[in-house]
C-alpha positions in Angstrom: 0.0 0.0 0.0 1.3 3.0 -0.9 0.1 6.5 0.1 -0.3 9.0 -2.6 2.4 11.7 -1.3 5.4 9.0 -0.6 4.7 7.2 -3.5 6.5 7.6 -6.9 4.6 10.3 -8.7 1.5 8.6 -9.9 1.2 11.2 -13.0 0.2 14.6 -12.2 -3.2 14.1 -13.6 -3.6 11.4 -10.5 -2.3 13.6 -8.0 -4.6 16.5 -8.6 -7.4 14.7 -8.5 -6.8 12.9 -5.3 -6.1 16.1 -3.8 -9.4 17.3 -4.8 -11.4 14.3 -4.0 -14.1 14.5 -1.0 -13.7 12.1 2.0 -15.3 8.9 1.5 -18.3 10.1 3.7 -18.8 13.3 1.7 -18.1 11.5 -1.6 -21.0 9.0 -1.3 -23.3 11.8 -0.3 -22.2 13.6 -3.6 -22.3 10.7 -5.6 -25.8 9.7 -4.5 -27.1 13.0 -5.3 -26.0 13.1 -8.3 -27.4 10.1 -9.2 -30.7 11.8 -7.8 -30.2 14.6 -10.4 -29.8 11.9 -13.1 -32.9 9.6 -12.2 -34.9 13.2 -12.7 -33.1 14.6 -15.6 -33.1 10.8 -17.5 -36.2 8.4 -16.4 -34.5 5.8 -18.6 -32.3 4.0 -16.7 -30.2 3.0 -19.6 -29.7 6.2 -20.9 -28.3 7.8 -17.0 -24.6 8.9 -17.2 -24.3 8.6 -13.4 -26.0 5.9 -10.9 -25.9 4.9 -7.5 -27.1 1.3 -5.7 -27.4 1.2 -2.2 -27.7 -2.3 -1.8 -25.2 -3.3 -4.0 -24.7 -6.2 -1.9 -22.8 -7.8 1.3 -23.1 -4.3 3.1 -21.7 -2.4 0.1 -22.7 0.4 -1.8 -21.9 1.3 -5.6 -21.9 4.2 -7.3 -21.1 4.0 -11.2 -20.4 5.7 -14.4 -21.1 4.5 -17.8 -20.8 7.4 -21.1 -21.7 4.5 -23.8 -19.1 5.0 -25.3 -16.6 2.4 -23.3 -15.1 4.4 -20.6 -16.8 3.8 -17.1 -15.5 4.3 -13.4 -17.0 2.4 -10.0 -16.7 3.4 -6.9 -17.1 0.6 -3.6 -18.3 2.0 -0.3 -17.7 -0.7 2.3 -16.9 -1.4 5.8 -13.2 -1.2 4.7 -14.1 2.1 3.1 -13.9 3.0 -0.7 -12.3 1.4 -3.7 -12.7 3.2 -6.9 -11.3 1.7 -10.2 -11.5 3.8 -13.6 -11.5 2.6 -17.7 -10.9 4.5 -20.5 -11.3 2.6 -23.0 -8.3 4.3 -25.5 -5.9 3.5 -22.7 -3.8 0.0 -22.5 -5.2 -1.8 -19.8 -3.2 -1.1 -16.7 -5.3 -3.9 -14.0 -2.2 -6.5 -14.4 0.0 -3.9 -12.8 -1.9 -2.1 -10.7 -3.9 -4.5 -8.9 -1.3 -6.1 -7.0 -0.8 -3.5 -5.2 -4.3 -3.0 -4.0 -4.7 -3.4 -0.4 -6.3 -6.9 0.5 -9.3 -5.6 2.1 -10.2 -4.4 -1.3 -9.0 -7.0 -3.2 -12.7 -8.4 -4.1 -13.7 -5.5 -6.0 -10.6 -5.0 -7.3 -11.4 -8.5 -9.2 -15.0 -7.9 -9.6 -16.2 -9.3 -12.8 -19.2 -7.0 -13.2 -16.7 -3.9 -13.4 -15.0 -5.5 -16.9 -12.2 -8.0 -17.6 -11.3 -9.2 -21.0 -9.8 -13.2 -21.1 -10.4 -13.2 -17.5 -8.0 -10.5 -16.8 -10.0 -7.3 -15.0 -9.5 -3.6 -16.9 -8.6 -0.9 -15.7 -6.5 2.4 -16.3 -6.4 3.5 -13.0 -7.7 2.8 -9.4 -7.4 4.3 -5.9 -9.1 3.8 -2.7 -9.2 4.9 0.9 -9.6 3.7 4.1 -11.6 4.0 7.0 -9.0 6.2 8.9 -9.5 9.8 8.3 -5.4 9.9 8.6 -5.0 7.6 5.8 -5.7 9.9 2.7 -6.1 8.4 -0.9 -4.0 5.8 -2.1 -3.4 4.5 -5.3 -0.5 2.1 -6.9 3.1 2.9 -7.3 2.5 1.7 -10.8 1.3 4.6 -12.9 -1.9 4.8 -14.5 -2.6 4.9 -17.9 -5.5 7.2 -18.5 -8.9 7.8 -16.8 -8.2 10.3 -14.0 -10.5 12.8 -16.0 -13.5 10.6 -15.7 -13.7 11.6 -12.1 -14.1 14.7 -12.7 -17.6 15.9 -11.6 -17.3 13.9 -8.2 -14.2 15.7 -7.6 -15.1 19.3 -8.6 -14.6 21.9 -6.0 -18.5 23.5 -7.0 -20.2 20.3 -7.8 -23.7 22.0 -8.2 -21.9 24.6 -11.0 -20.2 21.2 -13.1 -23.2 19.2 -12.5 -25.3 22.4 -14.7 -22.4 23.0 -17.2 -22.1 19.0 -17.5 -25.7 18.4 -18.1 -26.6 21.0 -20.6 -23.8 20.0 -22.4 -24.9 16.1 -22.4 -28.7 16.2 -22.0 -29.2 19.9 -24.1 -32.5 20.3 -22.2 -35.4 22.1 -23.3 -36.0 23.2 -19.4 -32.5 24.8 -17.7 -32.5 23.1 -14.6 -32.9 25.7 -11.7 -29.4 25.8 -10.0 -31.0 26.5 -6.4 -32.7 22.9 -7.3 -29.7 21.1 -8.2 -27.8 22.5 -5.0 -30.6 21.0 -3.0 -30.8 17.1 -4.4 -27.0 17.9 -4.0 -27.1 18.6 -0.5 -29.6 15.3 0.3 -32.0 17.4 1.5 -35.6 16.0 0.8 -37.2 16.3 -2.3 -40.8 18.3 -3.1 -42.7 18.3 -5.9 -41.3 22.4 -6.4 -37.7 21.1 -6.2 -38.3 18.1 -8.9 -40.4 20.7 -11.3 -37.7 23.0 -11.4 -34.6 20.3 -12.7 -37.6 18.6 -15.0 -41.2 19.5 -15.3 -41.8 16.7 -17.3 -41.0 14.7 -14.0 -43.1 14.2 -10.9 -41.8 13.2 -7.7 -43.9 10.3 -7.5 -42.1 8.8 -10.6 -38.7 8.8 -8.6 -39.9 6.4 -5.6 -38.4 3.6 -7.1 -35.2 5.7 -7.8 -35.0 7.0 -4.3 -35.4 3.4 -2.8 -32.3 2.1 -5.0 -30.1 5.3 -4.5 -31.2 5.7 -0.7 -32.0 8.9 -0.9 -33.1 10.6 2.4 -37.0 11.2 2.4 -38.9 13.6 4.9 
């Protein structure tokens, strides 16, 4: 295990964007809302950028990205804390030498087959994690990555409501500009109203989303 600061340098790209990233407490709260904003902004499941599971399983909790285009990220919040692995799909897989040096309390989702492997061999371009200790900082592999640090972008941005706006007008080119007071508030996990839900999507009614707020476990009044 190596920590980020001791480590050699794990590109620059890597080392700016651990130095933005939340704590693992404040980055599933982030991650789960905006998952929140994308259940409201895209109904269709299969068309969401950004998702969130609560129950992903064993006591663990998933958020994901998928762009469709072949470059996804997944991010494990456990009782060991958070493992987050990265593909971008132009890179050259970097899993075979970065995964042995993932700590052993993540090794399981590390190896998870449901986050890609080609031939048996997992994928990934990059990974890093953290654990439970607030003293313990990210990590990632001495190993440098070979792409995907960008992907994490919005998680990481120091105004998430402002790059959640800028990304999705870009990506969804909506008819309705979501309300930016709105998309602070799913942001900040505070319960949603039929006002809040109106003003990121008036085609969208809050009592279309129970479903999504069950899955993303979403905090409800």
């Amino acid at each position: 295990m190596h920590d980020t600061q001791d480590s050699p340098d794990p590109t620059p790209e890597l080392r700016a964007l651990l130095a933005r990233m939340p704590d693992p407490t404040a980055l599933r709260d982030r991650c789960r809302g905006i998952a929140m904003l994308e259940a409201i902004l895209s109904p269709d499941w299969g068309d969401r950028y950004y998702s969130f599971d609560s129950a992903w399983g064993d006591g663990r909790q998933m958020a994901s990205m998928r762009d469709g285009e072949g470059d996804d990220w997944f991010m494990v919040f456990s009782d060991a804390g958070v493992y987050a692995r990265g593909l971008d799909h132009t890179a050259p897989n970097a899993a075979p030498r970065l995964l042995p040096e993932v700590p052993a309390a993540f090794r399981s989702q590390a190896e998870e087959p449901a986050f890609g492997e080609e031939d048996g061999v997992p994928l990934a371009t990059v990974c890093f994690w953290h654990g439970t200790r607030d003293d313990d900082g990210w990590q990632a592999p001495s190993a440098a990555p070979t792409g995907g640090a960008d992907l994490f972008a919005l998680p990481a941005a120091a105004d998430p409501a402002r790059a959640y706006l800028e990304w999705a007008e870009e990506y969804y080119e909506p008819e309705h500009t979501p309300d930016p007071a709105a998309v602070a508030h799913v942001l900040a996990l505070r319960p949603l109203t039929d006002a809040v839900v109106a003003a990121i999507d008036p085609d969208v009614d809050l009592d279309d989303l129970a479903e999504d707020i069950a899955e993303i476990g979403y905090p409800t009044a």
